[in-house]
LUMMARPA-294972 format. One line per 10 residues: number of its first residue (from 1); for each residue x, y negated, z negated of N, C-alpha, C. Coordinates in pm, whole numbers, always signed. Each point is the difference from the previous one (the first is absolute). Layout:
NUM = X:Y:Z:X:Y:Z:X:Y:Z | ...
//
This chain:
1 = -13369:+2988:+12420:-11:-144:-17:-45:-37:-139 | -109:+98:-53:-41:-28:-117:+131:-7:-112 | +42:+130:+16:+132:-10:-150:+85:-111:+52 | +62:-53:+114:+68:-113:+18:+5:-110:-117 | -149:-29:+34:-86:-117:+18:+3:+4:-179 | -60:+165:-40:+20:-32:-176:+143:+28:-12 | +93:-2:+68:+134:-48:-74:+33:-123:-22 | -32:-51:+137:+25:-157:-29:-73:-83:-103 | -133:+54:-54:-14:-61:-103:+4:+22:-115 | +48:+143:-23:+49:+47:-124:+139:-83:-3
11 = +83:+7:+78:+139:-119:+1:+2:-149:-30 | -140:-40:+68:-52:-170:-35:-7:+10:-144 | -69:+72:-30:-43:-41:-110:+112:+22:-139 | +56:+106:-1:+133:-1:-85:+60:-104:+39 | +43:-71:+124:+84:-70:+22:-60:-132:-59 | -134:-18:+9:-11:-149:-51:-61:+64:-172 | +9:+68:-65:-5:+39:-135:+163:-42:-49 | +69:+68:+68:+154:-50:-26:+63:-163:-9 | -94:-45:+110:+24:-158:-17:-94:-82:-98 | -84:+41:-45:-76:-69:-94:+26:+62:-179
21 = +90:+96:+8:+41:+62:-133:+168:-99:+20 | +63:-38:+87:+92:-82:+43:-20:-150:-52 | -140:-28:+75:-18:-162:-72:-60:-3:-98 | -8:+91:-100:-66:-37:-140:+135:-15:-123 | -29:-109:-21:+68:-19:-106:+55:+56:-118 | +67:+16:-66:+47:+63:-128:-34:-117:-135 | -107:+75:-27:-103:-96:-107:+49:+42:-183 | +22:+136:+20:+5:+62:-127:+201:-22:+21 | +2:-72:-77:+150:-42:-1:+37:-82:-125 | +135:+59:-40:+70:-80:-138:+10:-197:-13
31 = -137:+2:-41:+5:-184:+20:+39:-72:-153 | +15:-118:-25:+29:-44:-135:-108:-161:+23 | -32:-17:-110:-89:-105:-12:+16:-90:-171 | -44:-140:-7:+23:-73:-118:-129:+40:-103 | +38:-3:-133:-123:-14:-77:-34:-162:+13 | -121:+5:+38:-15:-224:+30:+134:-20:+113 | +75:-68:-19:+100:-75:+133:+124:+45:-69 | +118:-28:+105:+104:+13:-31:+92:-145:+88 | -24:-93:-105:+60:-131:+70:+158:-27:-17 | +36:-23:+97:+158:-35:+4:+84:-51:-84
41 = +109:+57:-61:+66:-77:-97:-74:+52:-152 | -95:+66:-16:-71:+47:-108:+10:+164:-49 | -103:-22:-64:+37:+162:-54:-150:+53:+43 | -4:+146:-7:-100:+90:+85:-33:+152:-34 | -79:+42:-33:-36:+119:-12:-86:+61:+125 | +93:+135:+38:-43:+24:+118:-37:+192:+24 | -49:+36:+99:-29:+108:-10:+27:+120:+165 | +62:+117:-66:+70:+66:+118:-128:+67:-8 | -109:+43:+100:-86:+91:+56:+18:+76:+88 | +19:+141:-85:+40:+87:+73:-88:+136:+64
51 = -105:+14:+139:-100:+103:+16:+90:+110:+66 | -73:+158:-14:+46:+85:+16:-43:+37:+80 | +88:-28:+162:-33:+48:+166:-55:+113:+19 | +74:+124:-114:-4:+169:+77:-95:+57:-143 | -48:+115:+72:-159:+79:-35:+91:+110:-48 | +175:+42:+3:+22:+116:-64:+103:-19:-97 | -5:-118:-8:+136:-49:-90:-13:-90:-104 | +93:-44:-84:-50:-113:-95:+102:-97:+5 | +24:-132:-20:+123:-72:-8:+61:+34:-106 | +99:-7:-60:+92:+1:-116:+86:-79:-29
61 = +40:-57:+116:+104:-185:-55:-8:-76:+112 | +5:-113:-61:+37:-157:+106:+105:-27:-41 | +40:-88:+117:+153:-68:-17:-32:-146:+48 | +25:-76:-97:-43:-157:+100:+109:-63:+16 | +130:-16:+31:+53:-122:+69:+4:-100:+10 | +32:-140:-68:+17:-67:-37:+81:-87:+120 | -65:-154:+87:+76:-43:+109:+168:-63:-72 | +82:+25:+54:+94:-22:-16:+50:-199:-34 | -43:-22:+120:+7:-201:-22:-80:-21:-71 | -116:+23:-101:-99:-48:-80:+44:+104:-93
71 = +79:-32:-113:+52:+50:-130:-104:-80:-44 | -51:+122:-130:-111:-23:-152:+89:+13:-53 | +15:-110:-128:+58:+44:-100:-87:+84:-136 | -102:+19:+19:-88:+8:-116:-102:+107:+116 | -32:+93:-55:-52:+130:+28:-60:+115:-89 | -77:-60:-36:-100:+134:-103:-67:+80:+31 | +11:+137:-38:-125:+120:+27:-94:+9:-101 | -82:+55:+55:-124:+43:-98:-27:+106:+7 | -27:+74:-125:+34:+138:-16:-171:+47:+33 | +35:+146:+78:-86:+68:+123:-22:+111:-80
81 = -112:+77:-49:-9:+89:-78:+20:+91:+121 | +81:+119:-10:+55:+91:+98:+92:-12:+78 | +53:-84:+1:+101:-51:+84:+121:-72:-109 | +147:+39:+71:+113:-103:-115:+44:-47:+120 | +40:-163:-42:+89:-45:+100:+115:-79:-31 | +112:-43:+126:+162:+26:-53:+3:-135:+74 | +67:-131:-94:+4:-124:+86:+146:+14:+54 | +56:-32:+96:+156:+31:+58:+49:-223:+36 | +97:-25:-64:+96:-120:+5:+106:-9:+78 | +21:-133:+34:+103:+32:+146:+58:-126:-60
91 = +146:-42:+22:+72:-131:+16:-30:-111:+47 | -25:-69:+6:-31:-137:+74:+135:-75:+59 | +78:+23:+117:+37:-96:+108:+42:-154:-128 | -160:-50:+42:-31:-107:-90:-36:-34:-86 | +34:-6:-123:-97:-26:-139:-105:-91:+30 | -96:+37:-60:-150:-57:+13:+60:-105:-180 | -120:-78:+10:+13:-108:-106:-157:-6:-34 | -33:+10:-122:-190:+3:-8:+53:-49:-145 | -66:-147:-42:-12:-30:-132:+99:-10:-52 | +120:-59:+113:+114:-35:-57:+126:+137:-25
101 = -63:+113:-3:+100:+139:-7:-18:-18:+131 | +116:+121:+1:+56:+60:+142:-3:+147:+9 | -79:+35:+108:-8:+134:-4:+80:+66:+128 | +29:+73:-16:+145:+66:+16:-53:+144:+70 | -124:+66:-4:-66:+117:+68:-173:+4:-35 | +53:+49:+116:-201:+11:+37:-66:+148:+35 | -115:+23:-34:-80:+123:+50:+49:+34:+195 | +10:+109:-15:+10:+20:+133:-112:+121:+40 | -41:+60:-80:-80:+141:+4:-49:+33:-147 | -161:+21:+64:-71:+70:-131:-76:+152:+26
111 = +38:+94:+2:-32:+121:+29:-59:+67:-130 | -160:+56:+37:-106:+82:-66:+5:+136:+61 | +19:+103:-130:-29:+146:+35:-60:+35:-80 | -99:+107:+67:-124:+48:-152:+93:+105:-46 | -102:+19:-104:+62:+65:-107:-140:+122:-3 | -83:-57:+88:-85:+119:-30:-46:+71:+166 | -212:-47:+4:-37:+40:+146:+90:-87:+107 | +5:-137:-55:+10:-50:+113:-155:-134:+82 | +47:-50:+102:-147:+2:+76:-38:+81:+107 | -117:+24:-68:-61:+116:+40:-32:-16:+129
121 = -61:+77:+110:-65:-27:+123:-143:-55:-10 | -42:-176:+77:-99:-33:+28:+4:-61:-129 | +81:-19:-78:+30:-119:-146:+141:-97:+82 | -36:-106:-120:+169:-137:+15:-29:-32:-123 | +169:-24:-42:+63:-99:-105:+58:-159:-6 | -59:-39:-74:+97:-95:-31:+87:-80:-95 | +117:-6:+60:+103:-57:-43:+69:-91:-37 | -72:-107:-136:+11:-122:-11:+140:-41:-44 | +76:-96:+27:+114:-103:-36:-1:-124:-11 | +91:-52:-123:-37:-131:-10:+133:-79:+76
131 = -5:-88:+69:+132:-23:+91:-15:-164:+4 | +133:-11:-12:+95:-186:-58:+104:-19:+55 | +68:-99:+7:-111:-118:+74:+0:+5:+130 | -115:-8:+94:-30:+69:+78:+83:-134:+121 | +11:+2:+125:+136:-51:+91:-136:-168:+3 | +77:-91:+5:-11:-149:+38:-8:-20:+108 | +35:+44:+105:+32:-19:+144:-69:+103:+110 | -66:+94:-18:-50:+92:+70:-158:+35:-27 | -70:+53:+101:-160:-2:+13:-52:+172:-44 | +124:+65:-33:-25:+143:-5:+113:+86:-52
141 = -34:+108:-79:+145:+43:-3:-88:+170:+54 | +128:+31:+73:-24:+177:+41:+27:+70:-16 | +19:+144:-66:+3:+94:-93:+45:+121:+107 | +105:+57:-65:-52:+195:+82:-32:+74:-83 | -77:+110:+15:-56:+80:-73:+8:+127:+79 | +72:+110:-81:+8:+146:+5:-78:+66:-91 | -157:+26:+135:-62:+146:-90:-3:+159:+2 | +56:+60:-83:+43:+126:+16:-154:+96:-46 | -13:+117:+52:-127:+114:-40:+83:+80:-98 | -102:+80:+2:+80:+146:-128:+25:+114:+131
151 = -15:-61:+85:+45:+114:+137:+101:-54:+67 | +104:-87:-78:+114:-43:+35:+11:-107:+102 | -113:-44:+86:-35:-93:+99:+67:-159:-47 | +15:-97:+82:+52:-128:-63:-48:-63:+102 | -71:-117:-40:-24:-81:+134:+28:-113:-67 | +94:-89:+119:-18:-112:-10:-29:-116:+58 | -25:-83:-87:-97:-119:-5:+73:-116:-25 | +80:-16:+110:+142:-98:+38:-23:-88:+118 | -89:+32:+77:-27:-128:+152:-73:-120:-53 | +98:-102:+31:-34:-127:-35:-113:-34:+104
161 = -118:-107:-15:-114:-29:+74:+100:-116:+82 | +10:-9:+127:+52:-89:+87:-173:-103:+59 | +68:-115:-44:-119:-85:+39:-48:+9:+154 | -132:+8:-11:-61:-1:+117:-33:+139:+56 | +53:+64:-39:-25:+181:+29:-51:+81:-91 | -47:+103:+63:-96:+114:-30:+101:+33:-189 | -113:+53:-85:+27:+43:-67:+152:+154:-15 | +61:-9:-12:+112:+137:-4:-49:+117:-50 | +52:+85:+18:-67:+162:-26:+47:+25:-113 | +104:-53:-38:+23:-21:-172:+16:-121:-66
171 = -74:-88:-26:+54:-128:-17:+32:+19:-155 | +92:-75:-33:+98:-64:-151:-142:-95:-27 | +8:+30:-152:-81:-119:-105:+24:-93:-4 | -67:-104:+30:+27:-150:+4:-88:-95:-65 | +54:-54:-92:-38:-81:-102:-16:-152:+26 | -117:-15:+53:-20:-152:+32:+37:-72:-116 | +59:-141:+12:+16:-92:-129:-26:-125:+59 | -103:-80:-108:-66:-75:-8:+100:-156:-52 | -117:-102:-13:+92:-143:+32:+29:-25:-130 | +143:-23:-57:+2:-58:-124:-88:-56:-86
181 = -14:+28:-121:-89:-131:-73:+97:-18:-101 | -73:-86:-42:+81:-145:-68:+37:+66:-103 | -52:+131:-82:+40:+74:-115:+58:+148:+27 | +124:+25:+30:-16:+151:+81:-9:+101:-117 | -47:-39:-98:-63:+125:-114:-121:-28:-1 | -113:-72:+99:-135:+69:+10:-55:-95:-56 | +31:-160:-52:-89:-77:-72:+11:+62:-149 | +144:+41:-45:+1:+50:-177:-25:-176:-56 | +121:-58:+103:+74:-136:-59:-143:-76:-49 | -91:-19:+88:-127:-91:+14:-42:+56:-88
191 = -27:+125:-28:-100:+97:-81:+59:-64:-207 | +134:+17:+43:+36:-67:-135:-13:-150:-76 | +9:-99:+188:-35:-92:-85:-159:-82:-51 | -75:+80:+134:-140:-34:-48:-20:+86:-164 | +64:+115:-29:+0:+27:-185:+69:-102:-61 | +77:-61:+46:+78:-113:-92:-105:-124:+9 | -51:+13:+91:-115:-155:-9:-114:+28:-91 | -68:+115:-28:-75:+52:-73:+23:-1:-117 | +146:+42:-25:+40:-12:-146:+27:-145:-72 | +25:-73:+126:+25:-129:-40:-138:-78:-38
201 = -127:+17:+70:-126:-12:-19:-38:+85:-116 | +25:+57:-7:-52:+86:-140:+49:-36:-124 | +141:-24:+17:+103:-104:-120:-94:-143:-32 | -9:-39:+139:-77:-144:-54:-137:+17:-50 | -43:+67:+54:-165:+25:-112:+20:+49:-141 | +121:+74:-26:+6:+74:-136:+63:-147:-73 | +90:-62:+58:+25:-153:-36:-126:-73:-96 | -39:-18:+133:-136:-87:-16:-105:+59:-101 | -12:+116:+6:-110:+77:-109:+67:-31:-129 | +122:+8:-13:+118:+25:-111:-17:-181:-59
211 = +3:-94:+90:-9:-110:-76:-108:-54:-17 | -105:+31:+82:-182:-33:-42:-4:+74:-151 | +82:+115:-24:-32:+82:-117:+67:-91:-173 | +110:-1:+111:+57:-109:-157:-62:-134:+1 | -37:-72:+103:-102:-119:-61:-101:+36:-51 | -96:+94:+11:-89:+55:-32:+34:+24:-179 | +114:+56:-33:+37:+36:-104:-10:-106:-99 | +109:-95:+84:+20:-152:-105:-121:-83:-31 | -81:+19:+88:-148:-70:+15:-57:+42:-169 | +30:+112:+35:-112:+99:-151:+50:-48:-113
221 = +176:+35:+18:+1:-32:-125:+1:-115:-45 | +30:-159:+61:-18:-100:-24:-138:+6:-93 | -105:+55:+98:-163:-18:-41:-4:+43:-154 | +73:+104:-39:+9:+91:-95:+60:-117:-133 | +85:-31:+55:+94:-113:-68:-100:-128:-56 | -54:-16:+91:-115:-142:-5:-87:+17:-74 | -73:+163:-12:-103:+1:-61:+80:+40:-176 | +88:+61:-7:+46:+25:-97:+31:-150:-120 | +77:-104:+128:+26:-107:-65:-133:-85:+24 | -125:+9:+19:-129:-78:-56:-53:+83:-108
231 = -13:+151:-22:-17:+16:-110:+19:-38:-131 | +159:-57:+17:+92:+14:-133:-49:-167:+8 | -36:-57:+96:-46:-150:-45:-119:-11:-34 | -89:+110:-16:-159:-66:-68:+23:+76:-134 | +92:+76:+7:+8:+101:-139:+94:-171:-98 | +74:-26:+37:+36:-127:-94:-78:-109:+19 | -91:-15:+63:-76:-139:-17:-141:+41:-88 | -24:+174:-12:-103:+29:-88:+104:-21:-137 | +115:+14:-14:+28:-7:-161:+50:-96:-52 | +15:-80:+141:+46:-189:-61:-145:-2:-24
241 = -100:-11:+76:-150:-74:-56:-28:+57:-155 | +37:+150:-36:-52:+51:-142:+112:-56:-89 | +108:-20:+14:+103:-99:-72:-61:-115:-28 | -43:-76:+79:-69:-140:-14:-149:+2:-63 | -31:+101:-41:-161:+27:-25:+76:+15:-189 | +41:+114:+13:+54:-4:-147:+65:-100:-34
//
């Protein structure tokens, strides 16, 4: 009865170890996030964070994926000491129009491979991009991401989050985007013209200093003038009086 009895709970207990290693989430996962916001219709610098799941391996490349209906036309990397990466262009269906051009292809894939360790086990990287103009019409854009080890492993990180449900065992990066503002370069526009009001305030004081300076000027020399021409009048009324004496 005794060994029964410890089977059944040697079995309980794996069995509910199994269900609680089941409902824990997948935390250490390929996420992307904004430097400050990434508001709609604007431009954005953003970042791929990438942690390293396994204790015997190292990552060696990502692949991010680019959503297909939300074409960037404008897509910059930033260079990763140890790592090179390869931007890949696709056709556009539809030409995009930004600033009056027409753009004709868009980023579809930006893939990083080291060139050296790698990330290491119990380290993460990240992977900043600058990305334009970001979609007008949507609250998010979602990403796939392929991370490969140096032990040939690939996981991916392609399950979209379905509202209202449990997190996915691999969920895709998803890039919240924020509410338009009135400048979608960040307040440059404002930033320039409060310098143009400054300069314009600064013009008028250099004005104003500039013509207090020349009245100031004419003042003197008038004075200069005045005293010059009363001199020259007591200097002839001393030599009319010695004229009239002789």
């Amino acid at each position: 009865m005794k060994s029964v009895t410890r089977a059944s709970v040697v079995a309980g207990t794996a069995a509910s170890a199994v269900l609680l290693l089941s409902a824990v989430p997948a935390f250490a996962h390929v996420s992307v996030s904004p430097e400050g916001e990434a508001a709609k219709g604007g431009y954005a610098t953003v970042n791929f964070k990438v942690p390293n799941e396994r204790d015997d391996a190292s990552t060696t490349k990502l692949e991010v994926t680019f959503p297909a209906d939300q074409p960037l036309a404008s897509v910059m990397t930033q260079p990763v000491p140890g790592w090179k990466a390869k931007v890949t262009k696709t056709k556009l269906k539809k030409p995009l129009e930004i600033h009056g051009e027409k753009i004709d292809e868009a980023v579809s894939k930006v893939v990083w491979t080291a060139d050296g360790k790698g990330i290491e086990p119990g380290t993460f990287q990240k992977f900043p991009l600058s990305l334009g103009q970001l979609p007008e019409d949507a609250d998010q854009m979602v990403f796939k991401a392929l991370q490969t080890y140096s032990n040939k492993e690939v996981v991916r990180w392609i399950e979209p989050q379905q509202k209202g449900q449990e997190e996915p065992e691999f969920p895709a990066p998803a890039l919240a985007l924020t509410a338009a503002s009135d400048d979608h370069h960040g307040g440059a526009a404002s930033d320039d013209k409060a310098a143009a009001k400054a300069d314009a305030k600064s013009g008028d004081k250099e004005e104003s200093a500039s013509d207090s300076d020349s009245s100031d000027t004419t003042a003197r020399t008038l004075g200069i003038v005045g005293i010059v021409v009363g001199a020259a009048g007591v200097a002839f009324g001393v030599l009319a009086g010695r004229r009239r004496t002789a």
